[in-house]
PASEBA-1860 file (N, C-alpha, C; in nm, 3 decimals):
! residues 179
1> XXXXXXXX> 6.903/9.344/3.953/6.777/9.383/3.897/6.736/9.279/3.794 ~ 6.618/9.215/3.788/6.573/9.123/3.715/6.592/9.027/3.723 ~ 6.523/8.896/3.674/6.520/8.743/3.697/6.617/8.644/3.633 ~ 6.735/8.627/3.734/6.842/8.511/3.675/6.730/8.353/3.694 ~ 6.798/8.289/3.619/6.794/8.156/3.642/6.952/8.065/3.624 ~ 6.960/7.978/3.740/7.055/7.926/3.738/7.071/7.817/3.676 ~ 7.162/7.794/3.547/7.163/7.671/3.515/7.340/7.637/3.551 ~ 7.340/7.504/3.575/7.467/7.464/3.610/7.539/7.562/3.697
9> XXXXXXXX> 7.666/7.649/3.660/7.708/7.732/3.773/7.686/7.811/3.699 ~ 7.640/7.887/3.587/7.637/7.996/3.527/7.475/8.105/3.568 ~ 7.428/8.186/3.600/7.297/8.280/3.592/7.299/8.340/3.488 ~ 7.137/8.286/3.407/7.140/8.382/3.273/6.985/8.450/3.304 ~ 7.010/8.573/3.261/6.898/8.668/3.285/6.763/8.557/3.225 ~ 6.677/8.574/3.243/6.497/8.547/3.175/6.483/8.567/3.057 ~ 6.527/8.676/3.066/6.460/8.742/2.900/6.554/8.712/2.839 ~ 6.691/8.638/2.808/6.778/8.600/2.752/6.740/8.464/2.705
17> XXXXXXXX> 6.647/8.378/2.776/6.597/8.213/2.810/6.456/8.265/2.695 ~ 6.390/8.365/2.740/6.255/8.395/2.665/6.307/8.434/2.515 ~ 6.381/8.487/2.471/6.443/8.512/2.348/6.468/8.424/2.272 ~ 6.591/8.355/2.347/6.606/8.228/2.317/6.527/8.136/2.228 ~ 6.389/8.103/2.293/6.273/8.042/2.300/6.239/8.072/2.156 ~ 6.200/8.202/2.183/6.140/8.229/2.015/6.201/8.209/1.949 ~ 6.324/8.242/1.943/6.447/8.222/1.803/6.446/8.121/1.750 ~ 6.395/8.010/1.884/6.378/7.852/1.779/6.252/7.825/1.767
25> XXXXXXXX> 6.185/7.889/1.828/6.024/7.881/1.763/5.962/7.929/1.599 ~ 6.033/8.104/1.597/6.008/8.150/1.492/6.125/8.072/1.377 ~ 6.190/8.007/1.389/6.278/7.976/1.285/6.234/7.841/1.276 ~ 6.192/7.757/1.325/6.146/7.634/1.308/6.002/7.644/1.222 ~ 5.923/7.778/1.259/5.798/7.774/1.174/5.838/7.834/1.006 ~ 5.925/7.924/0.991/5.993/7.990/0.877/6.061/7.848/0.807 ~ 6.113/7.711/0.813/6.155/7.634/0.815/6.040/7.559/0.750 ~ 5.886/7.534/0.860/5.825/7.499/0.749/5.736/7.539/0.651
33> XXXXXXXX> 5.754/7.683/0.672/5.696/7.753/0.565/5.755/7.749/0.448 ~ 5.853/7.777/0.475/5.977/7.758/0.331/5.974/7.614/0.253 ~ 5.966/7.536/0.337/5.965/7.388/0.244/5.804/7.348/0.243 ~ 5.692/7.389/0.268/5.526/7.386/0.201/5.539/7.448/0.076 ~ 5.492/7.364/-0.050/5.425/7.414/-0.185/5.263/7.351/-0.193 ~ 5.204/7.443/-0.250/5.039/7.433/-0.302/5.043/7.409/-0.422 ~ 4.948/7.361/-0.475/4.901/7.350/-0.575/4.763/7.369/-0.610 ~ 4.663/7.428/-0.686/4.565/7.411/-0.769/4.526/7.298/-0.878
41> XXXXXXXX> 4.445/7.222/-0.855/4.417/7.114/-0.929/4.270/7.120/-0.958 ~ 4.222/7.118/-1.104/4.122/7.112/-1.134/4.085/6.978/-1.220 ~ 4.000/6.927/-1.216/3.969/6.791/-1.336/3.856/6.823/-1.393 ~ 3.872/6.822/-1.555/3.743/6.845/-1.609/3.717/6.755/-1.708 ~ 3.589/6.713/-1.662/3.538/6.549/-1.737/3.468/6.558/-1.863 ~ 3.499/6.539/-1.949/3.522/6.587/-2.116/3.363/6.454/-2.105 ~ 3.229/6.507/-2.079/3.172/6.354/-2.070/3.089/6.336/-2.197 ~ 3.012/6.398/-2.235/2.918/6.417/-2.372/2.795/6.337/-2.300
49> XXXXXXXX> 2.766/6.337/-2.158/2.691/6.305/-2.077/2.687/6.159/-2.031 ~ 2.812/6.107/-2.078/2.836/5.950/-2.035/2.912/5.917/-1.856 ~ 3.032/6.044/-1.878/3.095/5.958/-1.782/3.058/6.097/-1.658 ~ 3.075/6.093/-1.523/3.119/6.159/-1.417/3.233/6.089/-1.297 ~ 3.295/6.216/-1.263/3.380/6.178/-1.140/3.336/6.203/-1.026 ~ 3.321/6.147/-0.905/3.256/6.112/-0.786/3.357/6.116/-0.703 ~ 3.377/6.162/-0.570/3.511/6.236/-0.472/3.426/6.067/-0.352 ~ 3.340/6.019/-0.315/3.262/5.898/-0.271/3.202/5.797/-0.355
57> XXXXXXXX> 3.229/5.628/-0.261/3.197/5.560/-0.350/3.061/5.514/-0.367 ~ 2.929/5.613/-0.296/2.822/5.624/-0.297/2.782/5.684/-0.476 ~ 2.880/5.745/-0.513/2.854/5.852/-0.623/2.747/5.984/-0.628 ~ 2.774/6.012/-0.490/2.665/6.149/-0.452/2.741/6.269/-0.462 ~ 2.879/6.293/-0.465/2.957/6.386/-0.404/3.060/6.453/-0.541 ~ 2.949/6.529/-0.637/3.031/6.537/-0.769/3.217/6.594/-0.774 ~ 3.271/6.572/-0.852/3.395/6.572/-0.791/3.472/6.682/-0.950 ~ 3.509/6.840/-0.920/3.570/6.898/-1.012/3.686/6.961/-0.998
65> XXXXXXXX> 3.761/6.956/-0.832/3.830/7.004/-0.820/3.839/6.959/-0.692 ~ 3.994/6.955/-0.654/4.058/6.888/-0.529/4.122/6.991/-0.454 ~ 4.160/6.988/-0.337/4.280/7.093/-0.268/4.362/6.985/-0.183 ~ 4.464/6.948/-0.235/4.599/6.860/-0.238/4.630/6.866/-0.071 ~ 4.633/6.986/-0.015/4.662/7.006/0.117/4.789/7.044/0.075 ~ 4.887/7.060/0.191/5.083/7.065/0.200/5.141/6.983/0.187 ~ 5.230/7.030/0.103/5.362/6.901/0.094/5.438/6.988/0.114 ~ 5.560/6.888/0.214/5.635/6.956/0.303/5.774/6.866/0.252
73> XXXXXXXX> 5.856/6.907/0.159/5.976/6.847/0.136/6.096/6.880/0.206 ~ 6.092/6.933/0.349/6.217/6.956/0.414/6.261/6.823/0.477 ~ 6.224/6.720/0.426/6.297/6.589/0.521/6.225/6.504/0.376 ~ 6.253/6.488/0.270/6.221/6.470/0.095/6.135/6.485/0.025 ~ 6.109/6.363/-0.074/5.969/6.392/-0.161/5.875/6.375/-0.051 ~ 5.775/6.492/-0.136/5.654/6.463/-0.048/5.504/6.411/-0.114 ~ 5.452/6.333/-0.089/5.323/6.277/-0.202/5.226/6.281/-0.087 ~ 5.088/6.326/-0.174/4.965/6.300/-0.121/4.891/6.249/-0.225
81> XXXXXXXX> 4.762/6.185/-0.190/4.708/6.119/-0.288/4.543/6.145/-0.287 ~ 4.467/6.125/-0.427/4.362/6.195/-0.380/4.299/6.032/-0.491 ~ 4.174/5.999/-0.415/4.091/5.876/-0.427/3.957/5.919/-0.502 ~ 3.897/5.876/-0.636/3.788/5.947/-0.619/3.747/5.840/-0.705 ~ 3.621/5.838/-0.790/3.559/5.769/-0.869/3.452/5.736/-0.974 ~ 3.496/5.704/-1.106/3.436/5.736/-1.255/3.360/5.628/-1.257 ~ 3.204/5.707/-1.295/3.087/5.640/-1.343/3.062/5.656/-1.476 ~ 2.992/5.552/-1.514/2.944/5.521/-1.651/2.815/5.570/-1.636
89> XXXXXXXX> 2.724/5.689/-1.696/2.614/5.785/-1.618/2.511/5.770/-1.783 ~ 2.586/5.692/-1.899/2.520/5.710/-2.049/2.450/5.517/-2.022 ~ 2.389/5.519/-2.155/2.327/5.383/-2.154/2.411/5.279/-2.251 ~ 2.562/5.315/-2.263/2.601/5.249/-2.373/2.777/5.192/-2.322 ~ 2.834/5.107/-2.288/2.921/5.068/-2.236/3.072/5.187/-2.310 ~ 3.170/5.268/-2.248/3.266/5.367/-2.327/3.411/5.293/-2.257 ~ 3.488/5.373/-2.321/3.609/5.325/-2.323/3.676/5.499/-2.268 ~ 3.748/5.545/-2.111/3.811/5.642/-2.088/3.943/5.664/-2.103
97> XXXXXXXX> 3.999/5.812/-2.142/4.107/5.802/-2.139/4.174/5.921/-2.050 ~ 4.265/5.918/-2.006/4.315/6.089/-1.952/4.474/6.086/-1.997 ~ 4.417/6.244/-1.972/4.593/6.356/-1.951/4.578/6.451/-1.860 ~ 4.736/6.503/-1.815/4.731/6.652/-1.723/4.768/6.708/-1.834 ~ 4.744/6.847/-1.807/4.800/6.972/-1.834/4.907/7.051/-1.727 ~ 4.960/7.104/-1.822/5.104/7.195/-1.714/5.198/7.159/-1.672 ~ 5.257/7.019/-1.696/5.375/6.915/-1.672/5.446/6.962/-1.827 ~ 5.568/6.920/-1.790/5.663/6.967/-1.896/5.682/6.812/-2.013
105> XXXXXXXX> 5.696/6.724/-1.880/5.741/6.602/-1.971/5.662/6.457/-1.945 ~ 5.623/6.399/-1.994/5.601/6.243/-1.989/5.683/6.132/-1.957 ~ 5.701/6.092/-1.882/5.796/5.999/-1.853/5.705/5.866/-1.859 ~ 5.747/5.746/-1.943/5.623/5.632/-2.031/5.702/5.554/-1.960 ~ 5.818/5.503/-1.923/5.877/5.428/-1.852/5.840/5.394/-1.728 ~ 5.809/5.519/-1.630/5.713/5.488/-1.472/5.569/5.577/-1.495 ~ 5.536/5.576/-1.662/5.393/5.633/-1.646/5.356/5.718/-1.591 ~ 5.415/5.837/-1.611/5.440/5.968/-1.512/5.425/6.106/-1.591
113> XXXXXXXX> 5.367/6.204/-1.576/5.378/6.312/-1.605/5.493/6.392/-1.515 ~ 5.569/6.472/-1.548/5.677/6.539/-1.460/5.721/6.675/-1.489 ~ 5.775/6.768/-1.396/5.773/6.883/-1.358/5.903/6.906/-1.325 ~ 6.034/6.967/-1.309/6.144/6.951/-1.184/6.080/6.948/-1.083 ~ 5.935/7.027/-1.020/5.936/6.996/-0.910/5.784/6.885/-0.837 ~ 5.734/6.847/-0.984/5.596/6.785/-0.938/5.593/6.626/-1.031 ~ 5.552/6.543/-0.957/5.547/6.376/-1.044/5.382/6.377/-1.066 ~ 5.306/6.330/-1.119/5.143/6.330/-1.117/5.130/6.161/-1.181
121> XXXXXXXX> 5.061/6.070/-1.141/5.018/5.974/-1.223/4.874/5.903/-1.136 ~ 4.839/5.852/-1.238/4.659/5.748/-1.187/4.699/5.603/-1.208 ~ 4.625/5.579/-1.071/4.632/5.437/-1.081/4.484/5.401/-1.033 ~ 4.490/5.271/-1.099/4.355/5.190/-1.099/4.329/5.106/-0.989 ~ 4.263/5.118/-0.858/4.284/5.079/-0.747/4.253/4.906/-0.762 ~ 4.185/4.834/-0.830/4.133/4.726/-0.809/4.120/4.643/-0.950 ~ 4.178/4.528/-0.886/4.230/4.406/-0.756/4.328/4.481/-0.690 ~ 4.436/4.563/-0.779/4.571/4.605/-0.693/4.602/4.708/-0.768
129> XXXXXXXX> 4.653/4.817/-0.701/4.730/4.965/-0.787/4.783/4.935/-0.850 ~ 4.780/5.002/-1.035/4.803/4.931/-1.117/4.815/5.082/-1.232 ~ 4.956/5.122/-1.267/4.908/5.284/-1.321/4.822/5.239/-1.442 ~ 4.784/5.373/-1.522/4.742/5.376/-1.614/4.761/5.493/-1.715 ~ 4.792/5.450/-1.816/4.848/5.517/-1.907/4.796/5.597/-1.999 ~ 4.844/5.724/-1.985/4.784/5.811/-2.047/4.749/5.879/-2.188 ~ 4.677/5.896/-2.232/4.591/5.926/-2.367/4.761/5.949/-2.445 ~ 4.840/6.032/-2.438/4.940/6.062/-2.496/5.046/5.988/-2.525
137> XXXXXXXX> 5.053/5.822/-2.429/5.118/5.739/-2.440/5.147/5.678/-2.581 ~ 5.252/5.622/-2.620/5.219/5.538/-2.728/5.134/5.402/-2.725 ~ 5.118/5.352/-2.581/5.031/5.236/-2.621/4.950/5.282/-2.496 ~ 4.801/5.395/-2.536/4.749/5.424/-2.398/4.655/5.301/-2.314 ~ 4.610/5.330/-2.207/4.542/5.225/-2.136/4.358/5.308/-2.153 ~ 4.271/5.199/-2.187/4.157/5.250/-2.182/4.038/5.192/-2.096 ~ 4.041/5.255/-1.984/3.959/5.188/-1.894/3.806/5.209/-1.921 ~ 3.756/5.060/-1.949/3.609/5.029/-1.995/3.560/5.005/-1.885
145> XXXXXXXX> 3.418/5.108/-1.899/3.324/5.094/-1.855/3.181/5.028/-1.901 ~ 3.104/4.954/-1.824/2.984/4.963/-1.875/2.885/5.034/-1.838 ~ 2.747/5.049/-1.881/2.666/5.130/-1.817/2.661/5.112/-1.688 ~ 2.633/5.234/-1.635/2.642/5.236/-1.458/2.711/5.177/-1.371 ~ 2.861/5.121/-1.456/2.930/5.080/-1.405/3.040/5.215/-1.319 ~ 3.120/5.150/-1.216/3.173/5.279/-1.117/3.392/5.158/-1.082 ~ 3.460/5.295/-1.126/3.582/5.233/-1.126/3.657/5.355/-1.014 ~ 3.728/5.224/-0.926/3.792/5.328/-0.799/3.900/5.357/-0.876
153> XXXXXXXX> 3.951/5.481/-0.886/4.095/5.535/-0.952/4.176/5.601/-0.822 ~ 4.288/5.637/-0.841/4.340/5.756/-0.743/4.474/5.747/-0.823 ~ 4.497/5.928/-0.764/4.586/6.016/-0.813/4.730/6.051/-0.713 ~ 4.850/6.006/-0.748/4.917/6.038/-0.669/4.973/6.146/-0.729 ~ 5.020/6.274/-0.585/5.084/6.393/-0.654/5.257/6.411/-0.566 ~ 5.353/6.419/-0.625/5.423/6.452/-0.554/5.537/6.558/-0.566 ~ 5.600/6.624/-0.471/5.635/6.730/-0.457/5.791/6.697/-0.413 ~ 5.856/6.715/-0.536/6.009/6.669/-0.520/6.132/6.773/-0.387
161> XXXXXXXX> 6.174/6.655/-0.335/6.331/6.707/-0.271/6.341/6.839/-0.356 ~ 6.422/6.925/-0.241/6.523/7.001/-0.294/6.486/7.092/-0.429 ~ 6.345/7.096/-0.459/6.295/7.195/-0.575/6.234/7.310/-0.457 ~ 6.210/7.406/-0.532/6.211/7.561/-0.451/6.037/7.567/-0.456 ~ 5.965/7.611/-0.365/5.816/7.591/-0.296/5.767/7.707/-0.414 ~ 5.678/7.653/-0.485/5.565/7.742/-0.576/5.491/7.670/-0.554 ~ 5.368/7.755/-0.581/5.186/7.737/-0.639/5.222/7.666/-0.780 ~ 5.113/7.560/-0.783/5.135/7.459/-0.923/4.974/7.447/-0.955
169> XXXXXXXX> 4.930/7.495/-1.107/4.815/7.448/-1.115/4.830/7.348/-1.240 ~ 4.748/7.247/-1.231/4.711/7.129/-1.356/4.585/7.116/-1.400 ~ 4.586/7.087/-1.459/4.415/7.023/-1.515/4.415/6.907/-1.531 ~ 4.329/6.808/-1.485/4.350/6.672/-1.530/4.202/6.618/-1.641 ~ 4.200/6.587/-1.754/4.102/6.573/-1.850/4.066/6.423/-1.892 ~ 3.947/6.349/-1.852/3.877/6.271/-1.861/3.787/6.276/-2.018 ~ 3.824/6.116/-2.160/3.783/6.160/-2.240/3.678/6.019/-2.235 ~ 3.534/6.014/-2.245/3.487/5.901/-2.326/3.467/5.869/-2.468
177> XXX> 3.481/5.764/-2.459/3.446/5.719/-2.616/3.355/5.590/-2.626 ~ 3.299/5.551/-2.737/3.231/5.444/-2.731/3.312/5.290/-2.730 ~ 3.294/5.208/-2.714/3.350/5.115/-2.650/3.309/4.987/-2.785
END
């Protein structure tokens, strides 16, 4: 009664092969559910009507908040990176600075904000990735702008080996000053 299949010299029922099947289906998806963490990321541009952040390098596409996508650390760190870009929007050349919020520690050595389970830092895309150092640093970096001038930045985020999958929210804060 019911459907063998023969493999080698042995007959194993169907529904033993169909079982089978799922067991490594559903455990392979539980696998990467377990190693995906999210995060919430918001940036709020401290501007006094000088500076804005732009998600395009048209500067049409106002930019206050990102969604990181998955990082999947079951095979290690996992980083995604998000590209966006600060205009000079006042009539008077400023000098920017930033920080995150919700990181535990600063690490000034690789210019890093850090988490056990999250790294966050900005780098200045041009001529060449180049971090930049943050307002809290002892010797911070202040990227000058002039009027209507536009600087490519991007944000790498990453999501360490072997730390346990949570929701992470940050704030990242953009300050001008006059220059």
């Amino acid at each position: 009664m019911g459907k063998y299949v023969t493999i080698g010299k042995t007959d194993v029922h169907l529904v033993f092969i169909v079982m089978a099947c799922m067991i490594l289906v559903l455990s392979t998806a539980l696998g990467l559910v377990y190693y995906t963490k999210t995060i919430d990321h918001h940036a709020t541009i401290v501007t006094d009507g000088k500076i804005q952040a732009y998600s395009d390098a048209s500067c049409t596409q106002l930019l206050d908040s990102h969604d990181w996508g998955d990082f999947n650390i079951s095979l290690g760190d996992s980083t995604n990176a998000m590209d966006f870009y600060l205009k000079n929007e006042g009539n008077a050349a400023v000098n920017v600075t930033w920080f995150s919020s919700n990181f535990t520690s600063y690490n000034s050595t690789d210019v890093q904000y850090e988490t056990p389970q999250w790294i966050v830092y900005l780098v200045k895309t041009e001529p060449s990735e180049v971090r930049v150092r943050p307002e809290n640093d002892t010797t911070p970096d202040r990227v000058s702008l002039s009027s209507g001038q536009v600087v490519h930045l991007k944000f790498y985020l990453s999501a360490l080996e072997g730390s346990s999958p949570e929701d992470f929210t940050f704030r990242t804060i953009f300050n001008s000053g006059d220059s």
